[in-house]
C-alpha positions in Angstrom: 5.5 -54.4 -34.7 3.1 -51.7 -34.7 1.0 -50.4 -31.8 -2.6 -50.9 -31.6 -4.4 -48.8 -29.0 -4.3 -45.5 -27.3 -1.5 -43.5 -27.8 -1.1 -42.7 -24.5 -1.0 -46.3 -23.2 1.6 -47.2 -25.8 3.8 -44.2 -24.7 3.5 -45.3 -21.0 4.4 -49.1 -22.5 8.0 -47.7 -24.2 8.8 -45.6 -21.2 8.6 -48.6 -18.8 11.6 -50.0 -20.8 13.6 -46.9 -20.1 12.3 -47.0 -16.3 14.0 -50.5 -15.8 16.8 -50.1 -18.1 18.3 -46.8 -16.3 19.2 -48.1 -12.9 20.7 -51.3 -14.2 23.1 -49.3 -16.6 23.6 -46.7 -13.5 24.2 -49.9 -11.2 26.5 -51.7 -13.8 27.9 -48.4 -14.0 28.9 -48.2 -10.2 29.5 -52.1 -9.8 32.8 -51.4 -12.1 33.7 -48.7 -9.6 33.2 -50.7 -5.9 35.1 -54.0 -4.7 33.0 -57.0 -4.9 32.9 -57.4 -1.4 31.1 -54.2 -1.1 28.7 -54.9 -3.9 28.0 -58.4 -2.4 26.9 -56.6 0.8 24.6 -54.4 -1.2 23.1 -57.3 -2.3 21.4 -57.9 0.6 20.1 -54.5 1.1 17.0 -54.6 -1.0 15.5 -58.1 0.1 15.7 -57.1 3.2 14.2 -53.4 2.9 11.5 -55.5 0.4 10.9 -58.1 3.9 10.8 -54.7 6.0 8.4 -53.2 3.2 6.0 -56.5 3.6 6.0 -57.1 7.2 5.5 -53.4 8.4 3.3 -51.8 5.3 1.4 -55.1 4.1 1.2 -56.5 7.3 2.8 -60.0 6.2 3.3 -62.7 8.6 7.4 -62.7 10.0 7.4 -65.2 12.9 10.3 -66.3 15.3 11.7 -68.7 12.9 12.1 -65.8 10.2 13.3 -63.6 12.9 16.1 -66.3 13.4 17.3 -66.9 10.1 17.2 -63.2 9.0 19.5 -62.5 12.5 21.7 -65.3 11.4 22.4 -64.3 8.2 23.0 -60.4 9.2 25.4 -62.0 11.9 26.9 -63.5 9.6 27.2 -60.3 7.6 28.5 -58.0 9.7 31.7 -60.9 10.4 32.2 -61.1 7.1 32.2 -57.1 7.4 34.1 -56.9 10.1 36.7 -59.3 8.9 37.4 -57.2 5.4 37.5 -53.8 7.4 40.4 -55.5 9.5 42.1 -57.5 7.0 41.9 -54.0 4.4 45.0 -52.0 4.2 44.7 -48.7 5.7 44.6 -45.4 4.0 
């Protein structure tokens, strides 16, 4: 395949593959590293920093019943939390 277009442009183009490709091989990297319990809870982080990112930059509507289940589901979170941290043998 050869590029057609600015230069520039087509630079930009290849580095965007190198952009996303980094952090996954630096995540896969780590996931080999951490329990699975612990990367499960990561999971969750960047949804909800993307909800926090929408409701208080873009102004995106969060009413009561998304309030609910997002409270629900970080309940059930820290439980789950809580459960390993007892249940983990000590150091």
């Amino acid at each position: 395949m050869a590029f057609k277009g600015d230069v520039e442009l087509d630079l930009l183009l290849v580095l965007t593959g190198l952009s996303t490709a980094a952090p996954l091989i630096w995540f896969a990297a780590a996931a080999q590293r951490l329990k699975l319990s612990t990367i499960g809870l990561l999971q969750y982080l960047a949804p909800s920093g993307q909800l926090a990112l929408g409701v208080f930059a873009y102004g995106e509507a969060f009413g009561w019943v998304d309030a609910v289940a997002f409270g629900l589901i970080w309940i059930a979170l820290a439980i789950y939390t809580f459960s390993a941290l007892r249940s983990a043998p000590s150091r």
